[in-house]
ZARO-780066 format. One record per residue (C-alpha): residue in one letter; x, y, z. Coordinates in steps of 0.25 Angstrom, whole numbers, plus 5000, padded with zeros to 4 digits. Layout:
aXYZ
...
end
This chain:
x514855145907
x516255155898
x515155135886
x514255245890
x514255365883
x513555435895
x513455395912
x512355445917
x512755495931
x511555525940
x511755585955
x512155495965
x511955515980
x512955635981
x513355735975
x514255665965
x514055525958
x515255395954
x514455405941
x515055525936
x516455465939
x516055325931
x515655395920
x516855475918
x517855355920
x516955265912
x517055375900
x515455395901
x514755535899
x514355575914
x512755615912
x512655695927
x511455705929
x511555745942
x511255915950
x512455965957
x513455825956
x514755865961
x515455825948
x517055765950
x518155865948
x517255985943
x518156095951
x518756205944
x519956165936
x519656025937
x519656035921
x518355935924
x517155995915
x515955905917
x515055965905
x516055925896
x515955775898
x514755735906
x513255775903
x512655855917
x511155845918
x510155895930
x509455795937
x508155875936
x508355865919
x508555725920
x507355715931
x506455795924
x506655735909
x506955585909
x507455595892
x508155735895
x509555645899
x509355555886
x509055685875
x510255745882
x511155645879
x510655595866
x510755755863
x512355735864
x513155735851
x514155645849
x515155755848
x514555795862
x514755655868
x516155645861
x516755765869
x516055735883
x516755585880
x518155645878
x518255745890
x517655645897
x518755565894
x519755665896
x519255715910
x519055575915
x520555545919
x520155665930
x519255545937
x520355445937
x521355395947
x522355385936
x523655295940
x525055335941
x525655295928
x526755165932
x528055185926
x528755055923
x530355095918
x529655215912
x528755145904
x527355215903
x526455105896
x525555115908
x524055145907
x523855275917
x522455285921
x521955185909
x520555145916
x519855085905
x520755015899
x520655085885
x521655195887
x521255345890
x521555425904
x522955405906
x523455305893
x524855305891
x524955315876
x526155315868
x526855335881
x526155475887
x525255465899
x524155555899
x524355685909
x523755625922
x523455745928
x522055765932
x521855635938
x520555605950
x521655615962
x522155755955
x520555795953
x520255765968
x521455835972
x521155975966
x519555955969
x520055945984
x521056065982
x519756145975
x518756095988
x519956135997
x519856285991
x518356275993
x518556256007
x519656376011
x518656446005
x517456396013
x518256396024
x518856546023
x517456596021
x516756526033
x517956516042
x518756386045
x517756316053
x516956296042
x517256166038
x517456096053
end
């Protein structure tokens, strides 16, 4: 997958799929091909814009025209590919558990969040760690916090009871 240039991500049996997270972390263009996929981290101010890094296509298109997948992604420009790549790799830190950076007598030459081995979310270069802000556990969190204001709302328009 890490030599991909695209993951195809068909539909699983629910309504999200692991495919879309291995693509991310493997640094792999999602190719969703998938209706109504409840896509990770995609509520408002999540600063998470799937357009920008993956390719979405219907399920009927696909269905319907077996070379319509290929032609669209031989369609892309290299300059196309180039920028889903580097915001790709920008918000894929928002997927990772990133560990808390260890401190030995001050001494930062710890790699934070290094999960390939060749640098990237999290280096330590030239002593500065990357701003770790934005990680999964922080995602999850304000995902829950935008489901809990969706329920008060729910719950003051149909009463309390709703949810029992």
């Amino acid at each position: 997958m890490r030599r991909s240039t695209f993951c195809l991500c068909p539909r699983g049996f629910a309504v999200w799929s692991p495919r879309i997270y291995e693509s991310v972390l493997a640094g792999c263009i999602p190719v969703i091909m998938a209706d109504n996929m409840h896509l990770p981290f995609s509520y408002t101010g999540s600063g998470i814009d799937w357009r920008t890094f993956s390719i979405m296509i219907p399920e009927k298109v696909v269905q319907s025209n077996t070379n319509v997948l290929k032609d669209l992604l031989l369609s892309l420009t290299e300059e196309d590919i180039l920028l889903k790549q580097i915001e790709l790799r920008r918000i894929r830190k928002t997927m990772l558990y990133i560990k808390p950076l260890n401190k030995i007598g001050g001494d930062q030459k710890d790699r934070v969040g290094d999960v390939d081995g060749v640098g990237g979310v999290g280096d330590v270069e030239g002593g500065v760690v990357e701003d770790l802000q934005g990680d999964a556990f922080e995602n999850i969190v304000l995902a829950l916090r935008e489901k809990a204001k969706a329920m008060r709302f729910v719950s003051a328009k149909h009463g309390p009871g709703f949810w029992l």
